[in-house]
Each structure stands twice: as structure tokens, then as C-alpha cells.
C-alpha positions as a Markdown table, in Angstrom:
| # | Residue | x | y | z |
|---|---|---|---|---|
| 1 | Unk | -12.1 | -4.9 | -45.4 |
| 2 | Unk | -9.5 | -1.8 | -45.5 |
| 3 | Unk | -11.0 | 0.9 | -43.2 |
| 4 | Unk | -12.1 | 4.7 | -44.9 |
| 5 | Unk | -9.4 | 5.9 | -43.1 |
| 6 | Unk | -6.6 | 4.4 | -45.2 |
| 7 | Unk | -8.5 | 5.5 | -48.7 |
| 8 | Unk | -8.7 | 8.8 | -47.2 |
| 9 | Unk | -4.9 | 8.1 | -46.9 |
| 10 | Unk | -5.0 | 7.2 | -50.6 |
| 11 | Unk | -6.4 | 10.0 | -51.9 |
| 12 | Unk | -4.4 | 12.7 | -50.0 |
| 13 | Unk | -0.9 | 11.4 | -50.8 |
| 14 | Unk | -0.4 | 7.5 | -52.4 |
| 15 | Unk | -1.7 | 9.1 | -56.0 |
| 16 | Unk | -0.8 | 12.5 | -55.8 |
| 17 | Unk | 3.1 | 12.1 | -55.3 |
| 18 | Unk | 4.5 | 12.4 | -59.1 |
| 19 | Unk | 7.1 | 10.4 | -58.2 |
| 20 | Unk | 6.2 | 7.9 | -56.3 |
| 21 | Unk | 3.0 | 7.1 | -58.4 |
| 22 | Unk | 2.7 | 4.9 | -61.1 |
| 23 | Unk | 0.7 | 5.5 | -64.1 |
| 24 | Unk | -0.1 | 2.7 | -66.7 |
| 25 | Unk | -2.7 | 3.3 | -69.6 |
| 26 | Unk | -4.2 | 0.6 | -72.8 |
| 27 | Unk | -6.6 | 1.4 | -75.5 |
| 28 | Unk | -8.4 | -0.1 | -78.0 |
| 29 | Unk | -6.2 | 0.8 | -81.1 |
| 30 | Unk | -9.1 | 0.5 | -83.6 |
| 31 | Unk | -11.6 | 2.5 | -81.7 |
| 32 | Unk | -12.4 | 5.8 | -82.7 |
| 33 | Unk | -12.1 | 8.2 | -80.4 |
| 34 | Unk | -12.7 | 11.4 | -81.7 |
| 35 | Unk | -16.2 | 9.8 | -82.0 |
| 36 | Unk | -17.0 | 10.4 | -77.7 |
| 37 | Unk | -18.0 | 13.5 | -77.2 |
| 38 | Unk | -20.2 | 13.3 | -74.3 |
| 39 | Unk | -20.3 | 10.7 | -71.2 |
| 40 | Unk | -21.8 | 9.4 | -68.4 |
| 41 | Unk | -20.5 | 7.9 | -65.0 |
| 42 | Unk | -21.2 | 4.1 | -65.0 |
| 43 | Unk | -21.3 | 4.3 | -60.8 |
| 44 | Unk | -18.6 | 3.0 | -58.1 |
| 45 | Unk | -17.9 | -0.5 | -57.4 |
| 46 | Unk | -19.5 | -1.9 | -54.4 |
| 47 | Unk | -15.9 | -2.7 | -53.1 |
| 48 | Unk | -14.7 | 1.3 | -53.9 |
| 49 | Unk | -18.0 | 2.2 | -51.7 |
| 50 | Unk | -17.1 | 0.7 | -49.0 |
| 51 | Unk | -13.5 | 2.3 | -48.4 |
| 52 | Unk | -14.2 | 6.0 | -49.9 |
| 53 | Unk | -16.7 | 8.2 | -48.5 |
| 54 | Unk | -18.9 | 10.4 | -50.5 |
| 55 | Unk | -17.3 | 13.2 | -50.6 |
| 56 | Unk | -14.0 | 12.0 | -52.0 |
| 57 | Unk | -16.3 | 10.2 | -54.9 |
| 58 | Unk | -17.6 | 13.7 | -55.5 |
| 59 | Unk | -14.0 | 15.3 | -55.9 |
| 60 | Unk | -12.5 | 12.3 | -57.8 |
| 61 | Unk | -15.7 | 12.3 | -60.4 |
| 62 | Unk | -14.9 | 16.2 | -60.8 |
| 63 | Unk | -11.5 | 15.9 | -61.3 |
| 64 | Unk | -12.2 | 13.5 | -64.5 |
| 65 | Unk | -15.2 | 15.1 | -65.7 |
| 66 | Unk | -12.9 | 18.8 | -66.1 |
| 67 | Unk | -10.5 | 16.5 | -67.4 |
| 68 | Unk | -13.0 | 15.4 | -69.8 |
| 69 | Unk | -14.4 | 18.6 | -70.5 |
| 70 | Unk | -10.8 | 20.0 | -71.8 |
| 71 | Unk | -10.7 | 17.3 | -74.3 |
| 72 | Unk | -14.7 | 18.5 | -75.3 |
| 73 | Unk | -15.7 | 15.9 | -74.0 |
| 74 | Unk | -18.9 | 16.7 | -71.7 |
| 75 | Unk | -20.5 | 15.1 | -69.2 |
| 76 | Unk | -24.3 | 14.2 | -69.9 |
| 77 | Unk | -26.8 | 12.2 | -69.1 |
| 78 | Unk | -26.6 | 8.4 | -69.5 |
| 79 | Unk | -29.2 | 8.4 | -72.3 |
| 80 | Unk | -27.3 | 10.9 | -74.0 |
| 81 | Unk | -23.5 | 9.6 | -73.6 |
| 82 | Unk | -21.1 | 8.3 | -76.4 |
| 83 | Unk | -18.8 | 6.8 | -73.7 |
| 84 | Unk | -19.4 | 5.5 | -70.2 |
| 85 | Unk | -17.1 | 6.3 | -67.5 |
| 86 | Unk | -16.4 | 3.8 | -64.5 |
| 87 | Unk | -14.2 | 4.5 | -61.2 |
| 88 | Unk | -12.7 | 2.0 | -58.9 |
| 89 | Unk | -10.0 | 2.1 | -56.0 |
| 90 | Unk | -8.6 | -1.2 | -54.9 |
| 91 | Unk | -6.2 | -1.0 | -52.1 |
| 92 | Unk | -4.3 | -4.2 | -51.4 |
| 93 | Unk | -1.9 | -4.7 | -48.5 |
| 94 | Unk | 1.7 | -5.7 | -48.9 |
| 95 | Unk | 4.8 | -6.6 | -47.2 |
| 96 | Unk | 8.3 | -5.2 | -47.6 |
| 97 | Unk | 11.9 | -6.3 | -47.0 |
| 98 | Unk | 14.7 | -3.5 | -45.0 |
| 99 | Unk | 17.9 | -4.9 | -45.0 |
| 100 | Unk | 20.8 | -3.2 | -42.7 |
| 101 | Unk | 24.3 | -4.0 | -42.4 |
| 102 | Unk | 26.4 | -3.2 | -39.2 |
| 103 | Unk | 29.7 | -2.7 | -40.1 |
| 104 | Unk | 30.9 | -1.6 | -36.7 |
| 105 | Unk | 30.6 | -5.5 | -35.9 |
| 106 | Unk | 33.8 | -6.0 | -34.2 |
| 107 | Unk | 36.9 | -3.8 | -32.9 |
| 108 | Unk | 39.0 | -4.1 | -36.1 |
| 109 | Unk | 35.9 | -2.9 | -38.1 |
| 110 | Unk | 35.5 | 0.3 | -40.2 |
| 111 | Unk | 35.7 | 2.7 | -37.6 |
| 112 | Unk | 36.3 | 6.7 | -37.8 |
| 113 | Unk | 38.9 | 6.5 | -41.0 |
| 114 | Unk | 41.5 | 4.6 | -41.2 |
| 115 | Unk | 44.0 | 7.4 | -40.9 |
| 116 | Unk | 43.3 | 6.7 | -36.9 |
| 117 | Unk | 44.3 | 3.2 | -37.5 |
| 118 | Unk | 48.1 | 3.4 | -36.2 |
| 119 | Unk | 47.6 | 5.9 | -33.2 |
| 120 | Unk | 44.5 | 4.2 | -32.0 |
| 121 | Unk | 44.9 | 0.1 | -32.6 |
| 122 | Unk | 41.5 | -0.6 | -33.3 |
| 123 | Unk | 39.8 | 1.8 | -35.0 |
| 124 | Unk | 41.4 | 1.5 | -38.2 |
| 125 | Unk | 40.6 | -0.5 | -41.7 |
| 126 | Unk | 41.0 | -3.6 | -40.2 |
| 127 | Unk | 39.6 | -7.5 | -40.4 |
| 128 | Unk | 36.6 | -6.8 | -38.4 |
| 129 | Unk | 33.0 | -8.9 | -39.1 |
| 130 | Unk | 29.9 | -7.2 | -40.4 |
| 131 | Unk | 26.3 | -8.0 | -39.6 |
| 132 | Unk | 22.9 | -8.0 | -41.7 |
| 133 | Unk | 19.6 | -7.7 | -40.4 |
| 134 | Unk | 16.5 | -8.2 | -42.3 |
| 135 | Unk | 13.1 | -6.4 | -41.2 |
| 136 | Unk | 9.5 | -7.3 | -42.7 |
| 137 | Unk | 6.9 | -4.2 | -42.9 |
| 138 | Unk | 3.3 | -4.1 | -43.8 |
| 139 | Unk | 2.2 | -1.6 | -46.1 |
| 140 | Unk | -0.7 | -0.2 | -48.2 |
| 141 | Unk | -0.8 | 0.2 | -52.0 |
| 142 | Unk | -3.6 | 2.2 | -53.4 |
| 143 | Unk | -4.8 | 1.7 | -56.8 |
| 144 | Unk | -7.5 | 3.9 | -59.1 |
| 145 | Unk | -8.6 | 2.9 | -62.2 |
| 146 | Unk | -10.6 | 4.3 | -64.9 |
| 147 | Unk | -12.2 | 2.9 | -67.7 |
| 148 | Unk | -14.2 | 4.2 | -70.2 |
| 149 | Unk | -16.2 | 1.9 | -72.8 |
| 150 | Unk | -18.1 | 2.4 | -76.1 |
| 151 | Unk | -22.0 | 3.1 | -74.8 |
| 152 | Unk | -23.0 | 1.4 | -78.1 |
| 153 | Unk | -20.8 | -1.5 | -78.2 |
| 154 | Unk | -20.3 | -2.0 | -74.7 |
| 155 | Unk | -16.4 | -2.4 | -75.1 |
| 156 | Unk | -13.7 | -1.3 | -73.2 |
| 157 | Unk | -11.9 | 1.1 | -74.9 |
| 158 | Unk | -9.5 | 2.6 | -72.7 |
| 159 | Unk | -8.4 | 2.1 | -69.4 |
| 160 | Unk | -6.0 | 4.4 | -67.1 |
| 161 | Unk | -4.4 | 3.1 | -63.9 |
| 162 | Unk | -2.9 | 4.7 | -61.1 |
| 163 | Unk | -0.7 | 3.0 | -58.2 |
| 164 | Unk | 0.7 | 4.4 | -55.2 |
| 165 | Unk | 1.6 | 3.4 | -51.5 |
| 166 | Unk | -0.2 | 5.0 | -49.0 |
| 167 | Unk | 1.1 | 7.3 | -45.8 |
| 168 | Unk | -0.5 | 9.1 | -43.5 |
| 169 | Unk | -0.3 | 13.0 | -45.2 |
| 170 | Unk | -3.5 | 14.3 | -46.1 |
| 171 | Unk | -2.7 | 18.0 | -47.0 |
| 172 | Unk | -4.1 | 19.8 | -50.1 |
| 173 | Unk | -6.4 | 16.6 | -51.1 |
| 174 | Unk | -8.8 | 18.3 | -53.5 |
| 175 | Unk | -5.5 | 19.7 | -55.2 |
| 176 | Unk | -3.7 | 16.0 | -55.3 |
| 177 | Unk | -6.8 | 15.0 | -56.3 |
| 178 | Unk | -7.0 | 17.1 | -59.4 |
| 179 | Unk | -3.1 | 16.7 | -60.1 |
| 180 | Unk | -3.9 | 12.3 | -60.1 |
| 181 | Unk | -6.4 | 12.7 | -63.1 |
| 182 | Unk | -4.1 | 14.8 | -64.8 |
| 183 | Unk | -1.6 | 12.3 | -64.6 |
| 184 | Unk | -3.9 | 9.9 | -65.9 |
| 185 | Unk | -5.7 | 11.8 | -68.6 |
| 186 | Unk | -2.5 | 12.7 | -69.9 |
| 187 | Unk | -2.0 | 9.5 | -71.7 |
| 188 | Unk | -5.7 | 9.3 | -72.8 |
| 189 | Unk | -5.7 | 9.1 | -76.4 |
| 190 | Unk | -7.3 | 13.1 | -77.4 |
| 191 | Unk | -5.0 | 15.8 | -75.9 |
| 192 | Unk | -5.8 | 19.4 | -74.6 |
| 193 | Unk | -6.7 | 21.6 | -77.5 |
| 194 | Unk | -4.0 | 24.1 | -77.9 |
């Protein structure tokens, strides 16, 4: 089980960095989606429960349901909802690959220019030997996904994904927060009324 502390990780930078997240969307291309105009939220995974407090499950359902509400889409009561709304956060650990090369391996290496190379035998371009070292690291890859399904049908009818690695900043999280499910709702398939 991944500790809070690294969701809490995940919320504050993994998703919130533009360029370092990853956004993918799908849709149902024959559903109808001017037809949602209300929804509800479905509830979090048992999994997402146990790695993000309840607080950050507050801002994240906030951030989608003003997301929502720009496309007039409202949130309402189950009963009530065209569309149904479910949240999840995986985060699944990885491992990496650094790669350095010495090339200051032996005296006739690449040294300080090879303009030295004649005054100071040596330290010029010469036939020197390089060396590569290879270093494993262990890292953290957040993922949020939304998907929203037809209350009446029960089918999935769009799904938004967002993928990050995790660090340890946690400035500005209810900000970041916000800026992650614009990211996402921008590829939902009803845009901002101008």
C-alpha cells in the first residue's frame, strides 16, 4: 500500500506540472452529449481511499464539479443526474535508468580544450578511454482518472486521464488542483460557452 503522504505528493505537483503531466482522453463517439446536463459523483474507489485523505477528495470533487458547471453541466443529486461521475488515483511505483559517461577516463582524455594540448602533453584531444555508469532509481507515478457514464444506460461514455511522477513540492495545492481538471476537461467533448 502507497502511504497518504505520497498522494499528498501527487496532488501538489505530479498533476499540476503542464509539462511534465500527461493527459489522455476517449469517448463514446455516438453518445450524445449535449444530452448531460446534470450529474452526480459515483464515490471513490476503495483503493483511492486509502491513499488520499478527505480533504484532498473534497478539493479534487470541486475542481470537476466547477469544471462541470462551466459547461452547464450541474451537479445534483443521484436521483436527479443525466451522467455519473467517478474519481480514482492509482499511483504505481517504477524504476528508472541514469546513464553517465566519464570522459576524463585517462590522461590523453578530453581535458580543458585541446588548444592546451601541445604546451601541456596530456591535456589535449588525445586517445584517452571513457567510462559509463548506469544507476537504477525508484520512483512514483501518479495517475487520476475520471470517468463519466450514461445514468440510464450505464455506459462509459468518456474517460479523462491524467499521469504524472511524483516529488516532494506541495506548494499552491488547491490551485494545482484546479489547473489538473482544467487540463483534463479541456478535451471533454462540450467546451466553455464563449
Amino acid at each position: 500500500m502507497i502511504p497518504r503522504i505520497f498522494i499528498t505528493l501527487f496532488l501538489s505537483v505530479a498533476l499540476y506540472s503542464c509539462s511534465s503531466t500527461k493527459i489522455h482522453t476517449d469517448y463514446d463517439k455516438e453518445a450524445d452529449f449535449s444530452k448531460y446536463q446534470d450529474f452526480h459523483y459515483l464515490g471513490w474507489s476503495k483503493e483511492s481511499g486509502q491513499i488520499v485523505n478527505d480533504l484532498d477528495k473534497r478539493r479534487i470533487e470541486e475542481a470537476f464539479a466547477n469544471e462541470f458547471s462551466k459547461r452547464g453541466i450541474t451537479f445534483v443529486d443521484q436521483s436527479e443526474a443525466d451522467a455519473a461521475v467517478s474519481l480514482f488515483i492509482v499511483v504505481d511505483q517504477k524504476t528508472g535508468t541514469t546513464a553517465y559517461t566519464d570522459y576524463y577516463g585517462g590522461m590523453g582524455g578530453m581535458g580543458y580544450g585541446h588548444g592546451y594540448g601541445r604546451a601541456y602533453p596530456g591535456w589535449g584531444w588525445g586517445g584517452g578511454m571513457s567510462t559509463t555508469r548506469y544507476q537504477e532509481y525508484d520512483y512514483l507515478v501518479g495517475t487520476l482518472v475520471v470517468d463519466v457514464f450514461d445514468t440510464e444506460t450505464k455506459k462509459l461514455v468518456w474517460q479523462g486521464v491524467a499521469s504524472g511522477t511524483i516529488n516532494e513540492k506541495t506548494k499552491n495545492r488547491e490551485d494545482r488542483i484546479r489547473k489538473v481538471a482544467r487540463a483534463i476537461m479541456d478535451k471533454y467533448p462540450v467546451s466553455i460557452p464563449k
